[in-house]
VEXTORFI-876587 format. One record per residue (C-alpha): residue number from 0; residue in three letters; x, y, z. Coordinates in Angstrom, 1 decimal. Last residue first. Example, Ala and Ser with C-alpha at 12.3 -4.5 7.8 and 13.67 -1.06 7.14 Angstrom:
BEGIN
(1; 'ser'; (13.7; -1.1; 7.1))
(0; 'ala'; (12.3; -4.5; 7.8))
***
This chain:
BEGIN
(263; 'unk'; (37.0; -37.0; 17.6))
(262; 'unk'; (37.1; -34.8; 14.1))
(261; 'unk'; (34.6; -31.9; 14.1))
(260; 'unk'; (32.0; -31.6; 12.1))
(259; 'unk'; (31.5; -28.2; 10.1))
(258; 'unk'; (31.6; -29.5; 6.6))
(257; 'unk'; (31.3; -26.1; 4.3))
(256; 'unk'; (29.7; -26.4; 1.0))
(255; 'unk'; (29.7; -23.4; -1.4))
(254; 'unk'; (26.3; -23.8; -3.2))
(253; 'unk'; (25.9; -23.5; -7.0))
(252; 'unk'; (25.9; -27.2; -7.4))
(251; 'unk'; (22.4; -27.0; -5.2))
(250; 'unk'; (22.9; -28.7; -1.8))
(249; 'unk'; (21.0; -31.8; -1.9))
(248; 'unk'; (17.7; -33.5; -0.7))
(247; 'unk'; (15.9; -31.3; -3.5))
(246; 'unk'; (17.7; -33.4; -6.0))
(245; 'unk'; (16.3; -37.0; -5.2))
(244; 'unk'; (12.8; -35.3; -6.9))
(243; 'unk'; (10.0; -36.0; -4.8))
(242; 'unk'; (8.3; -39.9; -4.5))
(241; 'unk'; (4.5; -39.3; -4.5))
(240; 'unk'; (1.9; -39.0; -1.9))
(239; 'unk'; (1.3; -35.1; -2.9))
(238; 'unk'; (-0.4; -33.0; -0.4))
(237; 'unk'; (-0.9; -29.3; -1.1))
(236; 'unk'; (-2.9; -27.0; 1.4))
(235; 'unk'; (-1.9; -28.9; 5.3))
(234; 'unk'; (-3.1; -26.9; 8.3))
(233; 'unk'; (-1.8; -24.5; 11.4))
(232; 'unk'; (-4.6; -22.7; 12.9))
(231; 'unk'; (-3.9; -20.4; 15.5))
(230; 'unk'; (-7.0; -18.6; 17.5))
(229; 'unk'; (-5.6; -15.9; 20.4))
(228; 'unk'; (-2.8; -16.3; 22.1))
(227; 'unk'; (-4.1; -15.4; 25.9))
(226; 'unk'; (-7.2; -16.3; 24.8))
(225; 'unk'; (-6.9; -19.7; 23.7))
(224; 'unk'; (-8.0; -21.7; 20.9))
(223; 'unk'; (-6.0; -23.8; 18.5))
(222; 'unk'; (-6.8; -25.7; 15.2))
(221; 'unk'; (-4.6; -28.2; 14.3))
(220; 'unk'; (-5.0; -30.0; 10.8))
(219; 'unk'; (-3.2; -33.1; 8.8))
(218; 'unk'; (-1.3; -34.0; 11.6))
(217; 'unk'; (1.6; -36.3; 10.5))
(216; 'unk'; (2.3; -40.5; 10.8))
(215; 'unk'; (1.7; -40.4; 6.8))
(214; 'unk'; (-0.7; -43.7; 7.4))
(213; 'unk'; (-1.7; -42.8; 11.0))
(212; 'unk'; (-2.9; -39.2; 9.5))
(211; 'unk'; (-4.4; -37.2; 12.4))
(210; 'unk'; (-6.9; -34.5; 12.6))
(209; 'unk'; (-6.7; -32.2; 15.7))
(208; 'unk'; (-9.1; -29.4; 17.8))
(207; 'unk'; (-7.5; -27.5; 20.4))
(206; 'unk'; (-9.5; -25.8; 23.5))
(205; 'unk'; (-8.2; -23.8; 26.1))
(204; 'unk'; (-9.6; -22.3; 29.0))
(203; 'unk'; (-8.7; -19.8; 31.3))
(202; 'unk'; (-10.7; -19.8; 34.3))
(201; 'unk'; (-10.6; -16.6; 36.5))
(200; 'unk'; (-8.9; -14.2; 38.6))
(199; 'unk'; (-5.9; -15.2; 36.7))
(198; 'unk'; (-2.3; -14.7; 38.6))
(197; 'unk'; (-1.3; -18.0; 37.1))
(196; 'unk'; (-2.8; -20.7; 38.9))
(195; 'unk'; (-5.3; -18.1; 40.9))
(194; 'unk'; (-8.3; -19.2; 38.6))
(193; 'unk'; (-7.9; -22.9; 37.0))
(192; 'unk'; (-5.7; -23.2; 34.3))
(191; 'unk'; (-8.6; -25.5; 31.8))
(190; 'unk'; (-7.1; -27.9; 28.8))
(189; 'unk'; (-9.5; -29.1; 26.2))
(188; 'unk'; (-8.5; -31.6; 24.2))
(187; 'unk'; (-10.4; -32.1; 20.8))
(186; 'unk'; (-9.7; -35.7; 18.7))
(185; 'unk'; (-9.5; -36.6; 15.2))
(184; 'unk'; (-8.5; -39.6; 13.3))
(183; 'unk'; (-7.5; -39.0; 9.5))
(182; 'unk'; (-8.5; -41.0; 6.3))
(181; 'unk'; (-6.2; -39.3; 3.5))
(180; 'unk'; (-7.9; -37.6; 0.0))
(179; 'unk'; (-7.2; -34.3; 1.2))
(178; 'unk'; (-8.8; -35.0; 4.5))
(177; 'unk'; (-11.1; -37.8; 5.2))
(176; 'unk'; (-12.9; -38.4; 8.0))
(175; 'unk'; (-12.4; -40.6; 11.2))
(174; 'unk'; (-14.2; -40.0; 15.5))
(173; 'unk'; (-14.0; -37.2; 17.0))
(172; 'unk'; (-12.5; -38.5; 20.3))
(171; 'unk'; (-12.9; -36.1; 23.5))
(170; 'unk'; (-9.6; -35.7; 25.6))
(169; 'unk'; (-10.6; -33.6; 29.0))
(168; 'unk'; (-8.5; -31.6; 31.4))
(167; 'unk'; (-10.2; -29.6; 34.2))
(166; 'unk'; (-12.3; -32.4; 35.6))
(165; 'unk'; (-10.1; -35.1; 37.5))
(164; 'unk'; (-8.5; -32.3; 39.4))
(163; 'unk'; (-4.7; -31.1; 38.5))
(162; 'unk'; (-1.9; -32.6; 40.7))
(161; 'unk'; (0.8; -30.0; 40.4))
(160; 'unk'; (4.2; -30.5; 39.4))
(159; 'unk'; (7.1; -28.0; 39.6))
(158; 'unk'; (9.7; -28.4; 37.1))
(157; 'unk'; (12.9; -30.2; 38.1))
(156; 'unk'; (15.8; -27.3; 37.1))
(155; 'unk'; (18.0; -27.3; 40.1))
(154; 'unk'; (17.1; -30.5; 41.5))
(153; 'unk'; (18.8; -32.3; 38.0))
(152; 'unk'; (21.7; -30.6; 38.4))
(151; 'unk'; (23.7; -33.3; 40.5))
(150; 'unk'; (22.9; -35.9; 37.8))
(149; 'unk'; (23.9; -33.9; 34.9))
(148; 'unk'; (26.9; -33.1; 36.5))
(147; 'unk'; (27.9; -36.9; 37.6))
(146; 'unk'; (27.3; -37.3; 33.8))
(145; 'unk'; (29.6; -35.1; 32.5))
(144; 'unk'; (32.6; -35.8; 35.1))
(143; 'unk'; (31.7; -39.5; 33.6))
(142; 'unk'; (32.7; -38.4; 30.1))
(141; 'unk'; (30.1; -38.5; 27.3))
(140; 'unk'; (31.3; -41.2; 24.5))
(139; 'unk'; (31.5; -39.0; 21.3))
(138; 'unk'; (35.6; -38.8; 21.4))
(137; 'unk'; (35.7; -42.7; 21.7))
(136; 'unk'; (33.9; -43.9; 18.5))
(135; 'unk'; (30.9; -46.1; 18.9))
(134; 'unk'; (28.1; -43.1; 18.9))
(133; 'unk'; (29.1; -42.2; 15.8))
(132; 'unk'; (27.5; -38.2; 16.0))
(131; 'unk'; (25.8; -37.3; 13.3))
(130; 'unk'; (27.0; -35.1; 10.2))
(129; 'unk'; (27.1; -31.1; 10.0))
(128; 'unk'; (26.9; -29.4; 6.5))
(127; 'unk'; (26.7; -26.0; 6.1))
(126; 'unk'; (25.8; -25.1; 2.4))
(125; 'unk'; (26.4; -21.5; 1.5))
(124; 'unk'; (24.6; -19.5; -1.1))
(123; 'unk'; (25.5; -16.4; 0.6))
(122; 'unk'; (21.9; -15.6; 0.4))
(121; 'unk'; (19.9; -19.1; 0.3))
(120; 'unk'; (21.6; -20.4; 3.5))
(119; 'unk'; (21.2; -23.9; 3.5))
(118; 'unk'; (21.3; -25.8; 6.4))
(117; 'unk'; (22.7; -29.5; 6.3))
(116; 'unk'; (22.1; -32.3; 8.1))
(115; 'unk'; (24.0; -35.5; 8.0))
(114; 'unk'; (24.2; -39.5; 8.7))
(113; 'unk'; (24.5; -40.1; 4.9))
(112; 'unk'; (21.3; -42.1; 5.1))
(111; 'unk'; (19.9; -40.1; 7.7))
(110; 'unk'; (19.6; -37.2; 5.5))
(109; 'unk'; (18.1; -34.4; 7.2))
(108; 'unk'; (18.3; -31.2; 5.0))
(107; 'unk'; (16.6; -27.9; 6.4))
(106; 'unk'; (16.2; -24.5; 4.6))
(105; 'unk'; (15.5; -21.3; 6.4))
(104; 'unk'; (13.4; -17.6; 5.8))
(103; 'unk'; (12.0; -17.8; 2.3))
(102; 'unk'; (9.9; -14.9; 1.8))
(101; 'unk'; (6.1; -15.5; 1.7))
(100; 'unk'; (4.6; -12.1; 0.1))
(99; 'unk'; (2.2; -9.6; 1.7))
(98; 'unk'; (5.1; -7.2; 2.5))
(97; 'unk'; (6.6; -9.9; 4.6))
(96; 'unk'; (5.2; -13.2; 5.2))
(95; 'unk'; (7.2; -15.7; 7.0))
(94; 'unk'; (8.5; -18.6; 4.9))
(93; 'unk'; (10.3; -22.0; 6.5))
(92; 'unk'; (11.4; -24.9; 3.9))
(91; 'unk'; (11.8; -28.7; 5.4))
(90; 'unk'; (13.8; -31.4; 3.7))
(89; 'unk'; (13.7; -35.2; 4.6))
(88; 'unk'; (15.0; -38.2; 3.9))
(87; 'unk'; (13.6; -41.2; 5.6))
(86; 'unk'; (14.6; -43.7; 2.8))
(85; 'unk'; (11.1; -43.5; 1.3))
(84; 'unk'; (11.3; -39.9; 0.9))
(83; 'unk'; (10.0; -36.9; 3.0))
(82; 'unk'; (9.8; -33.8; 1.0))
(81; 'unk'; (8.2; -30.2; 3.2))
(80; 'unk'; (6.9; -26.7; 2.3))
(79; 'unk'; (6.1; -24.3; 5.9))
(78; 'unk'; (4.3; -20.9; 5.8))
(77; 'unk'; (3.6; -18.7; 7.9))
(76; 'unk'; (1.1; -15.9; 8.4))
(75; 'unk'; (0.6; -13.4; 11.5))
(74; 'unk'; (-2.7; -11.5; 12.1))
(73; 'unk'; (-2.8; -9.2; 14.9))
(72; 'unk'; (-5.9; -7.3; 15.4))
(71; 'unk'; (-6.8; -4.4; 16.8))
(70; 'unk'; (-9.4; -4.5; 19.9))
(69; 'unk'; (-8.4; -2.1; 22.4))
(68; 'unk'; (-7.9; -5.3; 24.5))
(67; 'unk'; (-5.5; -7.0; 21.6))
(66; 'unk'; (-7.2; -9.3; 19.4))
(65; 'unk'; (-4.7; -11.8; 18.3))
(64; 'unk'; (-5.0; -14.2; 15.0))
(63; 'unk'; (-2.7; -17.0; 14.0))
(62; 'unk'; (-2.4; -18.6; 10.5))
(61; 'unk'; (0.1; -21.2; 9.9))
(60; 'unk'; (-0.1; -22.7; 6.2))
(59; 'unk'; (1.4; -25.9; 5.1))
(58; 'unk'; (2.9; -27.4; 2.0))
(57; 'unk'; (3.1; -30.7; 1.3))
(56; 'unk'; (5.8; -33.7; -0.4))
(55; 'unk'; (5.5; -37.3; 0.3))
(54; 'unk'; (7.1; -40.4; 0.1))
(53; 'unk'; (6.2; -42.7; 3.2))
(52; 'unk'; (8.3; -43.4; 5.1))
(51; 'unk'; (6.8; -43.8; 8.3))
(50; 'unk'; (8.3; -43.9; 11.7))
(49; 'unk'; (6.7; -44.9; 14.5))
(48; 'unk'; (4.6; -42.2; 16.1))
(47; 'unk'; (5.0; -40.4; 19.6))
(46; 'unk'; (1.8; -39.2; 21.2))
(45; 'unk'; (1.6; -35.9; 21.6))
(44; 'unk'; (3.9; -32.7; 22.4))
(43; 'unk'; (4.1; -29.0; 23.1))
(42; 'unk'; (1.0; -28.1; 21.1))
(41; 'unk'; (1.0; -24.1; 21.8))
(40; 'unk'; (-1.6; -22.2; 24.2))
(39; 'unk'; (1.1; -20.1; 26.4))
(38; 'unk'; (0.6; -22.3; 29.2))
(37; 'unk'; (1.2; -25.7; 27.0))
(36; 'unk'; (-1.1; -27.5; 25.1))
(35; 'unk'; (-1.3; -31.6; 24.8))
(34; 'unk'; (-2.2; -33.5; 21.9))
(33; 'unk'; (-3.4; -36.6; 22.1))
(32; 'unk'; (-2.6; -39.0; 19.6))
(31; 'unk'; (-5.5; -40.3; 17.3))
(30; 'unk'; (-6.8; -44.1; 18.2))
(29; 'unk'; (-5.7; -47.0; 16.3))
(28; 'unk'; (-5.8; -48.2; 13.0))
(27; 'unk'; (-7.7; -45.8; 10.4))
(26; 'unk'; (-11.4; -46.9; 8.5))
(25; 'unk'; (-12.4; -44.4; 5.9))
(24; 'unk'; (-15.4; -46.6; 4.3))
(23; 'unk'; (-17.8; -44.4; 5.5))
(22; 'unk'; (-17.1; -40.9; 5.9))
(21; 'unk'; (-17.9; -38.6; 8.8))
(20; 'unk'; (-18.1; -35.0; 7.4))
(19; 'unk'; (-14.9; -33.8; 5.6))
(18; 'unk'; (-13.0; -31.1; 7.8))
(17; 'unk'; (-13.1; -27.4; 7.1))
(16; 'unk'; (-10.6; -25.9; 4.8))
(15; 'unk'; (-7.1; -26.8; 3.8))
(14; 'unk'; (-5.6; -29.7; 5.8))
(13; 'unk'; (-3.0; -29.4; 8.8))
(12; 'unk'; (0.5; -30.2; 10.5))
(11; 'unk'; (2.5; -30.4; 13.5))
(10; 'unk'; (6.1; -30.9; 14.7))
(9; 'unk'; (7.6; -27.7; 13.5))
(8; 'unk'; (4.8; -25.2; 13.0))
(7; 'unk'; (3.9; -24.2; 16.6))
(6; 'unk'; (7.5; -22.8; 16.8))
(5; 'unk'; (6.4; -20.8; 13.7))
(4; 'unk'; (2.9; -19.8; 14.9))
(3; 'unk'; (4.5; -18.8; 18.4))
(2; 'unk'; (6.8; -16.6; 16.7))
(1; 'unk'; (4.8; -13.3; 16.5))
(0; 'unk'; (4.6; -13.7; 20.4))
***
């Protein structure tokens, strides 16, 4: 459960405080993407985005509260520092809080310039490097025996659909404001499990609130409600438009390197 923040944290972003008022003059192409929540009241996906690459570097804070039924309080912090360059470059930094401080917990390198990730492991000071596959070269092509698998698995692990009624999801558009000095789009989806869809002798409803970017292609601020998790908000502190230093897209000189791709 204390995880849920982090997860939540990889595809989605926020801005510090509560949203600007209606703006005029912030005018954004195209309507905000729709994010959808999952059972366990996490944003499992929207809208994809083309890519933009735009240079930018932020820092973003994931907050999320449960009140347990004796009512004590869980609070768990997060803490996610990214660099995007105009190349598509980009470097993402995890912290959890420990002890009241944010301790470094993972550092990611996507460089799809050099065709490579690389991890960074900040106590052994080891770099491990793995580079994408070529999809022309013979020893990436996926066999046929691995395809006639994939295709005779497919019943075993087809999720279950259910036709939900017309009324119990609901998109709601917010209309434009402006968020750390970037026009953003924002909509509220509200997702209801009807009672009996999960063992619950009631409604559970769940409500998230999102501001969008089109021009960075990130959210700026997600804001999620649902009692079974309890309230998560996951939102952007420090945004700089600006190209970041080339350096932080490398493995510091200090770093033993390890190249872990395997030769076709």
């Amino acid at each position: 459960m204390r995880l849920l923040a982090l997860a939540f944290a990889l595809g989605f972003l926020a801005a510090t405080g509560a949203v600007a008022q209606m703006t005029d003059g912030c005018s954004t192409a195209g309507p905000a993407p729709i994010t959808m929540i999952s059972q366990r009241g996490t944003v499992i996906g929207s809208v994809p985005r083309t890519p933009v690459h735009i240079p930018y570097s932020l820092v973003r804070t994931i907050t999320q509260v449960q009140t347990l039924s004796n009512g004590v309080q869980i609070t768990t912090r997060s803490e996610m520092r990214e660099w995007h360059d105009a190349e598509g470059r980009t470097r993402t930094e995890i912290r959890a809080e420990r002890n009241g401080e944010m301790q470094l917990q993972n550092t990611f390198i996507s460089d799809p310039v050099l065709r490579e990730n690389i991890a960074l492991y900040s106590k052994a000071q080891v770099a491990q490097v793995t580079r994408y596959p070529d999809p022309t070269l013979a020893g990436n092509q996926q066999r046929p025996v691995d395809k006639a698998f994939q295709e005779a698995m497919k019943a075993e692990y087809q999720p279950q659909t259910r036709r939900a009624p017309q009324n119990e999801n609901k998109q709601e558009t917010l209309g434009t404001s402006v968020v750390l000095g970037e026009c953003a789009q924002g909509n509220r989806w509200t997702q209801v499990v009807p009672a009996g869809e999960m063992g619950n002798d009631g409604e559970i409803r769940t409500v998230s609130e999102n501001w969008f970017s089109p021009r960075l292609g990130i959210q700026l601020r997600t804001v999620v409600d649902d009692p079974r998790t309890g309230h998560l908000v996951n939102e952007v502190t420090e945004l700089h438009v600006e190209a970041p230093d080339p350096s932080v897209f490398q493995a510091p000189p200090e770093y033993q390197v390890f190249d872990l791709t395997r030769e076709p």
